[in-house]
N, C-alpha and C positions, 0 to 999 in steps of 0.2 A: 504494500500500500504506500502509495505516494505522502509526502509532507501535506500537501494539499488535500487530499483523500481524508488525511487522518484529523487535519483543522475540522473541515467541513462534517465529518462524523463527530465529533466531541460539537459543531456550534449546532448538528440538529438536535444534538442529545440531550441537550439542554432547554430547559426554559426560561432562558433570559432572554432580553431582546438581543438581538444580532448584530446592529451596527458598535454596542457598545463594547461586547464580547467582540467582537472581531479586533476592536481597535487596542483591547486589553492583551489580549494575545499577541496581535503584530509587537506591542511594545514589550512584552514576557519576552519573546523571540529576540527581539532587537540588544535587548539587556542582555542575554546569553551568547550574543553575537552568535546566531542560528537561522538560517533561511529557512523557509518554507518547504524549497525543494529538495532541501539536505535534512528535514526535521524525521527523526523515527520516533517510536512508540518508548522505548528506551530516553530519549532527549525529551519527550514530552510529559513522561511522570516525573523526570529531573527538573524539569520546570515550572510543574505545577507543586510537587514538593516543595521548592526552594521560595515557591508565590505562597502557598499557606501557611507555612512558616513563616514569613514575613507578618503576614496577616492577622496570624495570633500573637506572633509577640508585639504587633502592633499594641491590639486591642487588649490585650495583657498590660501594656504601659499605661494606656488610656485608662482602664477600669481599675488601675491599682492607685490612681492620684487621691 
């Protein structure tokens, strides 16, 4: 499966809106310095691992003030 293939499977799989998911991931991608066309299934749970981690220790800092 293509990088493209496997975006567009994870944006139907979802129910968020699409432009925003879309524009959240090209930037995930961008930060990993990762294309599209080079992204696999391996690079993409390394990337969403690395985004929810963020995410919680965000809201971790936020909700511990």
């Amino acid at each position: 499966m293509s990088g493209k293939d496997l975006l567009n499977q994870v944006l139907a799989a979802t129910d968020l809106p699409q432009e925003s998911l879309k524009h959240e991931l090209a930037h995930l991608l961008d930060k990993a310095k990762c294309s599209q066309e080079s992204l696999s299934l391996d690079d993409l749970r390394q990337i969403l691992a690395d985004y929810a981690q963020e995410v919680l220790l965000g809201a971790q800092a936020h909700y511990s003030k």
